[in-house]
C-alpha positions in Angstrom: 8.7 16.4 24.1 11.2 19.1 24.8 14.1 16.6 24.3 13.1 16.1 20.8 13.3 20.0 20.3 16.4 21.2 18.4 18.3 24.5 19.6 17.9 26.1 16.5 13.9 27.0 16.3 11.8 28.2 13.5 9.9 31.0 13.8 7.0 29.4 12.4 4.2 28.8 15.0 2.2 25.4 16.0 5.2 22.8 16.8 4.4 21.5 19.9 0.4 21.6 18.8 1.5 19.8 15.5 4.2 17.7 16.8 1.9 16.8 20.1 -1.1 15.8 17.8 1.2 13.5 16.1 2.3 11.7 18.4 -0.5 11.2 20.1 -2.5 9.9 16.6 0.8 7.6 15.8 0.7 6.2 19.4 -3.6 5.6 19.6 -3.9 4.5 16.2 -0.4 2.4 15.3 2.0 2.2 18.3 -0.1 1.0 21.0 -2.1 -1.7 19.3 1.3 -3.1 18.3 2.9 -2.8 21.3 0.1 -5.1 22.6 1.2 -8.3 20.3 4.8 -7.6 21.8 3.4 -7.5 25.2 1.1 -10.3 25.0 4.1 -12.3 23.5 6.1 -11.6 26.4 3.9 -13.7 28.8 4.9 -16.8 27.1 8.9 -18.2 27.6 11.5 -18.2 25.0 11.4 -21.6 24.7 7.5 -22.0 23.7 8.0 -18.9 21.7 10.8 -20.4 19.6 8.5 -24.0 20.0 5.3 -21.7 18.0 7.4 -20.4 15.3 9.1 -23.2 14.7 6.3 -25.6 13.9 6.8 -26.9 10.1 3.9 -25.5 9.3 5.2 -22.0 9.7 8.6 -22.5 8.9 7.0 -23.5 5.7 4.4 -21.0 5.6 7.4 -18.3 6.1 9.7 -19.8 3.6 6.6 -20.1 0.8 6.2 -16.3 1.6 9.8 -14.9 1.9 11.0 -16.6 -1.2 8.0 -15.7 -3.2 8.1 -12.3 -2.1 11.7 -11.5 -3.1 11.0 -13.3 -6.4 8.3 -11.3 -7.2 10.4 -7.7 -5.8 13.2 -8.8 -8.9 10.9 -9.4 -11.4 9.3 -5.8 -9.7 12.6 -4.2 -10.2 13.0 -5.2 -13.9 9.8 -4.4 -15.2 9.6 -1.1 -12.7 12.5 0.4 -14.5 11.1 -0.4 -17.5 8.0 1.2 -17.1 9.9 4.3 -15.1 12.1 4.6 -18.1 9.4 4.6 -20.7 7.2 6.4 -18.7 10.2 9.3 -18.5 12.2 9.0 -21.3 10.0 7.9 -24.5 6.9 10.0 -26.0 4.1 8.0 -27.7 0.2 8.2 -27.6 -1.4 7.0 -24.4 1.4 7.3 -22.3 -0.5 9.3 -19.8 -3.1 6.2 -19.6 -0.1 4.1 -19.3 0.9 6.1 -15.8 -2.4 6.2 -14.6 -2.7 2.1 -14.5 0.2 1.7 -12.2 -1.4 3.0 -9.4 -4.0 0.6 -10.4 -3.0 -2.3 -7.4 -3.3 0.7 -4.9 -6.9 1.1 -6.0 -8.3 -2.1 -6.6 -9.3 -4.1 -3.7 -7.0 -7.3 -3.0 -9.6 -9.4 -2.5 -10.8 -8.6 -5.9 -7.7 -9.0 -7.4 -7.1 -12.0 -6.1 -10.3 -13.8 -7.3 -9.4 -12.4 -10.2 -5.8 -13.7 -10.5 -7.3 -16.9 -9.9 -9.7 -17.2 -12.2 -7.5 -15.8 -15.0 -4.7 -18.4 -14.3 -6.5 -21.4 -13.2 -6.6 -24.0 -16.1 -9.5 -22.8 -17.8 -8.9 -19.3 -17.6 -7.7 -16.4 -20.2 -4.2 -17.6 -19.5 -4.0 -20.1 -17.5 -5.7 -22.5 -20.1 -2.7 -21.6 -23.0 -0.3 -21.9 -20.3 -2.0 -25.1 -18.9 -1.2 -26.4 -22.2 2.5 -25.8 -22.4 2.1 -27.6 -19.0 2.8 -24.7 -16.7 0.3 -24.3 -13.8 -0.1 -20.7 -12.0 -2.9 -21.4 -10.0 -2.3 -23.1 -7.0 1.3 -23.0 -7.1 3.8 -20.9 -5.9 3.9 -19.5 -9.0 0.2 -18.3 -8.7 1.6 -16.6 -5.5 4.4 -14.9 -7.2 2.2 -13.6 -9.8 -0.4 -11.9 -7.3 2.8 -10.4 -5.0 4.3 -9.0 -8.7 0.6 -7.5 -9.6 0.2 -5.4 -5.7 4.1 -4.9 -5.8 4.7 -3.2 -9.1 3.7 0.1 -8.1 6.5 0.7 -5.5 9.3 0.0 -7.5 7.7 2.4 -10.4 7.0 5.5 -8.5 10.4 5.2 -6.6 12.4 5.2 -9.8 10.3 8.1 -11.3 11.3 10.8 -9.7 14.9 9.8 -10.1 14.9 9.3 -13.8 12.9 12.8 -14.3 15.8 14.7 -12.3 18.6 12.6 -13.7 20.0 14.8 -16.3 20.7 13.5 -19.9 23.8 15.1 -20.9 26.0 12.6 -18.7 25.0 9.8 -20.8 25.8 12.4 -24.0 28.8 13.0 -22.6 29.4 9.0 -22.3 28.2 8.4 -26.2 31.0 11.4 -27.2 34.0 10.0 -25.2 33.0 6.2 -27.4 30.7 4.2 -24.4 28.0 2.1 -25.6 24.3 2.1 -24.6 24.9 -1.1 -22.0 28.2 0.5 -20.3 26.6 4.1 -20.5 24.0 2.4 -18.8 26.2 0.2 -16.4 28.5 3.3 -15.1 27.0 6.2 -15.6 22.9 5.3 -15.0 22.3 2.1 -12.7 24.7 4.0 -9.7 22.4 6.9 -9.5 19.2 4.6 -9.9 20.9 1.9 -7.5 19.6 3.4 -4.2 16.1 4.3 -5.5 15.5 0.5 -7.1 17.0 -0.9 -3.6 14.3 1.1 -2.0 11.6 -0.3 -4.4 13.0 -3.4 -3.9 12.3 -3.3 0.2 8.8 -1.9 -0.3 7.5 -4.5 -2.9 9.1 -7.0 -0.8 7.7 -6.0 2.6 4.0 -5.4 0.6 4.9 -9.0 -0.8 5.7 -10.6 2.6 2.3 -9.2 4.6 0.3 -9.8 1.4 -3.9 -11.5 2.6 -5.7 -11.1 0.6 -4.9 -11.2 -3.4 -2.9 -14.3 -2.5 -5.3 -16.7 -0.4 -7.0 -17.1 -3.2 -4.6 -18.1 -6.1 -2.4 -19.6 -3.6 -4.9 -23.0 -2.7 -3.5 -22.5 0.9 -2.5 -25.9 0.9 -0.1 -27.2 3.7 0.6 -30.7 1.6 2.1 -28.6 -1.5 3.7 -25.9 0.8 1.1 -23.1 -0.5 0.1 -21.5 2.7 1.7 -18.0 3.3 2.6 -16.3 7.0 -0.6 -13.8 6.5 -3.3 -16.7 5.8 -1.6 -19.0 8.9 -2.1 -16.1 11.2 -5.0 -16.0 10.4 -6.0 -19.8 10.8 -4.5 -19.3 14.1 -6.9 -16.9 14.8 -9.9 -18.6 13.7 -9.4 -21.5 15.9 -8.3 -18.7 18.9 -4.5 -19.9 19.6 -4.0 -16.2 20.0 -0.4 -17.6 21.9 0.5 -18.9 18.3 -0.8 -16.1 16.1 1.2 -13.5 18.5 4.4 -15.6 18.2 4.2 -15.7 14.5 3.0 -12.0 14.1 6.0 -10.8 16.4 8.9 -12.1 14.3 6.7 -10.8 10.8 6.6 -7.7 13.2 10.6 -7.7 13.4 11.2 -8.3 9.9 8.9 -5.8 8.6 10.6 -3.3 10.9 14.3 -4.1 9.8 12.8 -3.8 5.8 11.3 -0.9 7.1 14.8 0.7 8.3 16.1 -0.8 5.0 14.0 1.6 3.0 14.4 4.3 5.3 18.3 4.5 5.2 18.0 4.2 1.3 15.8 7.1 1.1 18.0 9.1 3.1 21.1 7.9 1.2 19.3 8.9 -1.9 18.5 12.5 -0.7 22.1 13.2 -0.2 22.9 12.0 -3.8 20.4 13.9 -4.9 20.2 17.0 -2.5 21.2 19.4 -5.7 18.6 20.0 -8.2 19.7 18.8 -11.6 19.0 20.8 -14.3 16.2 18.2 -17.0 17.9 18.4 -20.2 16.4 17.6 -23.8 16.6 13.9 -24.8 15.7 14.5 -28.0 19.2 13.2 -29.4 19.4 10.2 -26.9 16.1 9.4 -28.6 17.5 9.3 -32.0 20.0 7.6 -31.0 18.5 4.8 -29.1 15.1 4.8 -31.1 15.3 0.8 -32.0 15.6 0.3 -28.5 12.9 2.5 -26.7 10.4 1.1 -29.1 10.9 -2.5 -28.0 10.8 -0.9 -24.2 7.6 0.5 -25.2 6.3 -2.3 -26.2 7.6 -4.5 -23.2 5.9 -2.2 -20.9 2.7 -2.1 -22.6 2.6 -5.8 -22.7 3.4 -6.1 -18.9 0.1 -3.3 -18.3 -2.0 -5.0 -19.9 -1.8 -8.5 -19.3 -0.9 -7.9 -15.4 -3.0 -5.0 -14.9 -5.4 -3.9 -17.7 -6.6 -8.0 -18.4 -7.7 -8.3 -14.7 -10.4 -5.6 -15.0 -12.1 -6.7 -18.2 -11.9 -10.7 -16.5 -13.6 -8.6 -13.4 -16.5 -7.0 -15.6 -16.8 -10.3 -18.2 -17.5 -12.7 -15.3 -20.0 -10.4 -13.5 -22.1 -10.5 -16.7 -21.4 -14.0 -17.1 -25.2 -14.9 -16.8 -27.2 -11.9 -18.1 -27.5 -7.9 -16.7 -30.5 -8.8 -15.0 -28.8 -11.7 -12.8 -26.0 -9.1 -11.9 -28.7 -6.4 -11.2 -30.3 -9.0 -9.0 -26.6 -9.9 -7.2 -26.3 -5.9 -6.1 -29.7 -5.5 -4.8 -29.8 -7.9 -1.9 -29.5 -7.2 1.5 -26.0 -8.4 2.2 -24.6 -6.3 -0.4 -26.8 -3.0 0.5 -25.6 -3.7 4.7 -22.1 -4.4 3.4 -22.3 -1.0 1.2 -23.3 1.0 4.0 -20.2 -0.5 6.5 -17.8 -0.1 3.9 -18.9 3.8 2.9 -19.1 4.6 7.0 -15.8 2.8 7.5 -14.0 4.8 4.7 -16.1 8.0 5.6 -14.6 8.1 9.1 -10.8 6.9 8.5 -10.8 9.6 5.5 -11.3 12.5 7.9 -8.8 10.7 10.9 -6.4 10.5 8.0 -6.6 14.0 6.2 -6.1 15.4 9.4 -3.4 13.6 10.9 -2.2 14.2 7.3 -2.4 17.6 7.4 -0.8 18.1 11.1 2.3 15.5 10.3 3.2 17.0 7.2 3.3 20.6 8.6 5.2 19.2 12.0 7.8 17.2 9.6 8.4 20.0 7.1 8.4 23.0 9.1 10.5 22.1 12.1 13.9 20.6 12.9 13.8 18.3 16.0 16.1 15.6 17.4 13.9 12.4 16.3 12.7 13.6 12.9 13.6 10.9 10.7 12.4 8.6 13.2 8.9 9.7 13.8 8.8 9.6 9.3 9.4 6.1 9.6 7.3 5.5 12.5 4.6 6.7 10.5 5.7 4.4 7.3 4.7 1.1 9.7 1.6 0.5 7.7 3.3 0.1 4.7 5.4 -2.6 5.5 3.4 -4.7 8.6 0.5 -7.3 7.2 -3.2 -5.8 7.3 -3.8 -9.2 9.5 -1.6 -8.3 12.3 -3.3 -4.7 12.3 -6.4 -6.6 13.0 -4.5 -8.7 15.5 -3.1 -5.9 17.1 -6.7 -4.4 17.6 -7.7 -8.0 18.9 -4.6 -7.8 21.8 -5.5 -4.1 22.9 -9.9 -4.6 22.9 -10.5 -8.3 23.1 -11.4 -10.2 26.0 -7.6 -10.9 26.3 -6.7 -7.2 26.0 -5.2 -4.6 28.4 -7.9 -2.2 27.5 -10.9 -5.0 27.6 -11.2 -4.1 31.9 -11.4 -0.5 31.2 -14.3 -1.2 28.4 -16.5 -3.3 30.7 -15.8 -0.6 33.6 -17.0 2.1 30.9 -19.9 0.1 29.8 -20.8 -0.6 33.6 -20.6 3.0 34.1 -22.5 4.4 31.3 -24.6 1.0 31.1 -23.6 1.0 27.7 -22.8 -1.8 25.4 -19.5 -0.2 23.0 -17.5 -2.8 21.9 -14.4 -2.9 19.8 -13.4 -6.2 18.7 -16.1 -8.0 16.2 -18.2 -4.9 15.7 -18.1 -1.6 13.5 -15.1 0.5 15.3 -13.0 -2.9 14.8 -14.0 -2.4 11.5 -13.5 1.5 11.4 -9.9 1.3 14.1 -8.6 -1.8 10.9 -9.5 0.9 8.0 -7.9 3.6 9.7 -4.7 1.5 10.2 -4.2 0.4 6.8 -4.6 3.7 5.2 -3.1 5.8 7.6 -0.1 7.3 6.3 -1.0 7.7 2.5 -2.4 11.6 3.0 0.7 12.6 4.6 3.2 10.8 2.5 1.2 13.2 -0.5 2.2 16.2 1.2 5.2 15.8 3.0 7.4 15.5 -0.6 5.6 18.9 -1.7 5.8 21.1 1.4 9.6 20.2 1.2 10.1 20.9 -2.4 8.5 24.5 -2.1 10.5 25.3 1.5 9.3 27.4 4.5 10.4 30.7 3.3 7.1 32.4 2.4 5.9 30.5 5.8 8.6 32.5 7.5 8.4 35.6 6.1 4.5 35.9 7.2 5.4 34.7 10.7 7.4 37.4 11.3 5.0 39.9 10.0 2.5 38.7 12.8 0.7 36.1 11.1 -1.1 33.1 13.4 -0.8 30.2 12.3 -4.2 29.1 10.6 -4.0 32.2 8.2 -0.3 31.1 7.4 -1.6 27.5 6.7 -4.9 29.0 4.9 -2.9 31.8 3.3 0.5 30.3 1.7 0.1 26.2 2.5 -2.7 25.4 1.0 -2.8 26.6 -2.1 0.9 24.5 -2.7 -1.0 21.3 -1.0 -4.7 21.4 -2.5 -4.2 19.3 -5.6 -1.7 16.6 -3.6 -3.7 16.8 -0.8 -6.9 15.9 -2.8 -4.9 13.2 -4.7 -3.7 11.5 -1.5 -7.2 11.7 0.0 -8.4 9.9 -2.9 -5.7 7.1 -2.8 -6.8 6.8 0.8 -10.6 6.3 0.3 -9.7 4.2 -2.4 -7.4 2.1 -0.3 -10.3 2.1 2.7 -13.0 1.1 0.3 -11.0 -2.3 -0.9 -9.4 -3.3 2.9 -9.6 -6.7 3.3 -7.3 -8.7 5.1 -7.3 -6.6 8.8 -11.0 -5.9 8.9 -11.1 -9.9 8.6 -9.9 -10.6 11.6 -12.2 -7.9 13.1 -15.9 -8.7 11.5 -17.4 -12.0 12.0 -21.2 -11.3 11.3 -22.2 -11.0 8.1 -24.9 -8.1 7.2 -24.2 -6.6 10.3 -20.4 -6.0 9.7 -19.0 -6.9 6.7 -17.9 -4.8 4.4 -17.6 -5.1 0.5 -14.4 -7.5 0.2 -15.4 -10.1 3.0 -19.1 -9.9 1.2 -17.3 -10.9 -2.1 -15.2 -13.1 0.1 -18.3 -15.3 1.1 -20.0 -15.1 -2.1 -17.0 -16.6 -3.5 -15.8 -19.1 -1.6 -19.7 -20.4 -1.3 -18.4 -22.2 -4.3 -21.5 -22.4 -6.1 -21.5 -20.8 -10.1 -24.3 -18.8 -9.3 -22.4 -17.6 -5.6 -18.8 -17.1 -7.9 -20.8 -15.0 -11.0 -22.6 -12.7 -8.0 -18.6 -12.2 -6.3 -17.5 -10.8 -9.6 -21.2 -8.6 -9.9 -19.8 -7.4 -6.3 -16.6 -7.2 -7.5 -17.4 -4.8 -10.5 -18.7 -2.2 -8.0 -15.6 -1.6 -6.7 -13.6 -2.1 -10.0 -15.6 0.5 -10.8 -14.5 2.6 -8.3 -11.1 1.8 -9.1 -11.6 3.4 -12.8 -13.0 6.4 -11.3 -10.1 6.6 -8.8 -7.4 6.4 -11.8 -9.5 9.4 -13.9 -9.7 11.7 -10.6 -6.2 11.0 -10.1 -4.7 11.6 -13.3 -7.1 14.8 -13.7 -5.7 16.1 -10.0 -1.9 15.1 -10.8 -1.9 17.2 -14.3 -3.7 20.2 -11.8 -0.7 19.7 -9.5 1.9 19.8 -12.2 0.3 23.0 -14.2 0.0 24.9 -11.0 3.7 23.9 -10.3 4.8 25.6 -13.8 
């Protein structure tokens, strides 16, 4: 690692521990379980590779989801600024409850928002029957699709925005209304170009979440290769089921590629928008642009309220009106069976373990990517963003190419078990299911942190290194109390992200009450197709919806914690 070490060094101790730790958890975890689809790609030619990706099947597959997924990223983009400007700029009761629902997609399972979806927008749901009606049909369509990719998108495009609106400083657009501009070209030349970078990287997030998108899609989607309905995630998938492993690492290669290039998208407008705003700007009062644009705000307010609640506040109550659908002592009944009570104890040791791999990695690549200057930097903060952009079923594919029987590491497994005369397996059993959970969720505790150690700087850090501190007490002494609150909020995002995974730990559990979690429980109650099997899903379902609520409360409690110890 000493090429990646930069000639001017802090005084700071623990790089190469930090730095070294890192890596190694980026490589084990991410890296090398990727570079196994690339590897076992390369032992087929060009021309079947191009002959796998080409079949109409996936060409249509990848068109239903690329063109859906940038739809739903615009309509992301409009109503994100929307709800980042309301959310910044315009007071009004329950606004705080109005910030705490966005984050509501990252918390509620997909799989449970997409039985949801579908039941709200097939033909005899809340709104699908009006719509039905008027003779539009969501479910089923590709506009059922767009509709799930808009409900797990909208939270990228919100909390990009944010932080630029609250730093952009009023008095410009003052300025603008005193020299005769009106509210649309005030907005044109003197907003939009400083929001412009941050909605572009909103834009590549909710489209590369869009594009990978399992699990709250399958289900409102039909999956139907006649009326073009199948997306890339659910034919890799299908692929996988039927073991054409050739085909599903063809397909998941060039989803691979194109989540990368979003991925260096977003990167390169992160770092354009640090340089725009490297200087702090000064918050102003907007107590005059209110007045001024008072008519207008309150139809914004109302916009975004509408959006909340029919895309994200409806879902819940659909979620908690169909588990009750046939009494509290049928729903009592649907948690108390031995499915649910296995699947419980799966998904709680699955989230248990991947909560303490990610807090620590966390911790360590936070401290190594705010307190050091090496060559490579930027690159080993987008390395870590990969899980954000790749498709929870190539994680689990990934995981299948480095431990299953057509794995690299499957030979050194059965030497270890021949060894030890053990029986550890990977693939279809609980690490699968622990290795997937740990994938999907690993970068959300150190994206908390890494934005607040750089805020506060390494000054104080410093200044105790050269008075002969080590570097636990520095940490103990001066880190942590700036981290606690973000590091306790990002903790809970990640358990809440581990307790709903769905779409890789499908590909890695096949045995249900031995390995299935919550989701792929609800998964099999629901697509058992029976009303009795559908009302015991949403009884399921409601456990985790649950959870969600409880995630939104701690979070909103934690974030006004963060922000009081900050002033």
């Amino acid at each position: 690692m000493r090429y990646m070490i930069n000639k001017k060094q802090s005084i700071i101790p623990g790089f190469s521990l930090t730095l070294g730790i890192t890596i190694t958890m980026l490589s084990i975890f991410i890296l090398i379980p990727l570079a196994s689809v690339l590897v076992f790609s390369l032992h087929q030619s060009p021309g079947q590779f191009f002959e796998c990706i080409s079949d109409k099947s996936v060409l249509n597959a990848l068109i239903t989801s690329v063109s859906c997924a940038f739809g739903a990223a615009l309509v992301n983009c409009v109503f994100g600024l929307i709800l980042a400007w309301v959310l910044v700029r315009c007071t009004f009761p329950g606004k705080r409850i109005l910030d705490g629902l966005i984050e509501l997609p990252f918390a509620l399972p997909t799989a449970v928002a997409g039985i949801t979806l579908s039941k709200m927008y097939a033909t005899t749901g809340e709104i699908g029957g009006p719509l039905s009606k008027l003779g539009i049909m969501v479910s089923y369509t590709h506009l059922g699709i767009l509709v799930a990719m808009v409900f797990i998108g909208i939270p990228f495009v919100v909390r990009t925005v944010q932080p630029v609106l609250e730093k952009f400083n009023p008095s410009y657009e003052e300025a603008a209304y005193v020299l005769g501009a009106g509210q649309f070209l005030t907005f044109r030349r003197v907003i939009l170009p400083e929001l412009r970078p941050a909605l572009l990287t909103g834009f590549g997030l909710a489209f590369a979440r869009g594009l990978g998108e399992y699990g709250s899609v399958i289900y409102i989607s039909g999956n139907s290769a006649k009326n073009k309905t199948q997306v890339v995630s659910y034919v890799i998938m299908q692929k996988l089921n039927y073991l054409d492993y050739t085909s599903a690492t063809s397909i998941a290669l060039l989803m691979l590629i194109i989540s990368f290039l979003l991925l260096l998208f977003v990167n390169a407008m992160a770092v354009y928008q640090a340089k725009r705003t490297g200087t702090d700007y000064e918050v102003a009062q907007i107590s005059n642009i209110s007045a001024r644009q008072g008519a207008r705000e309150r139809g914004m307010i109302v916009l975004a309220v509408l959006f909340v609640f029919f895309m994200l506040i409806l879902p819940l109550f659909s979620v908690l009106r169909n588990a009750l659908a046939k009494g509290f002592d049928f729903y009592m009944a649907c948690l108390q069976t031995d499915y649910v009570s296995s699947a419980l104890g799966v998904t709680v040791m699955a989230t248990v373990l991947a909560l303490a791999v990610n807090t620590f990695f966390g911790l360590v690549a936070a401290w190594a990517l705010t307190r050091f200057s090496f060559r490579g930097k930027q690159v080993l903060g987008a390395l870590i963003d990969i899980p954000f952009s790749v498709s929870p079923v190539i994680a689990g594919l990934a995981y299948i190419m480095t431990f299953g029987r057509l794995g690299w590491a499957w030979p050194i497994l059965e030497k270890f078990n021949d060894v030890f005369g053990t029986d550890v397996q990977i693939v279809f059993a609980l690490p699968g299911v622990v290795l997937a959970t740990i994938f999907v969720t690993f970068p959300f505790v150190s994206r908390e942190l890494i934005p607040v150690l750089n805020s506060v700087g390494n000054g104080e850090e410093e200044a105790a290194a050269m008075m002969g501190a080590s570097g636990f007490t520095i940490f103990r002494r001066i880190t942590f109390p700036h981290i606690k609150w973000p590091l306790v909020y990002g903790m809970i995002l990640c358990g809440a992200r581990a307790l709903g995974e769905f779409g890789a730990v499908s590909a890695l559990s096949k045995t249900r009450g031995e390995t299935f979690t919550v989701p792929l429980e609800i998964d099999a109650l629901y697509m058992d197709g029976g009303a009795d099997s559908i009302t015991a899903a949403f009884a399921v379902s409601s456990i985790l919806v649950i959870m969600a609520v409880v995630v939104l409360i701690l979070r909103n409690i934690f974030e006004y914690r963060a922000k009081a110890g900050q002033n």
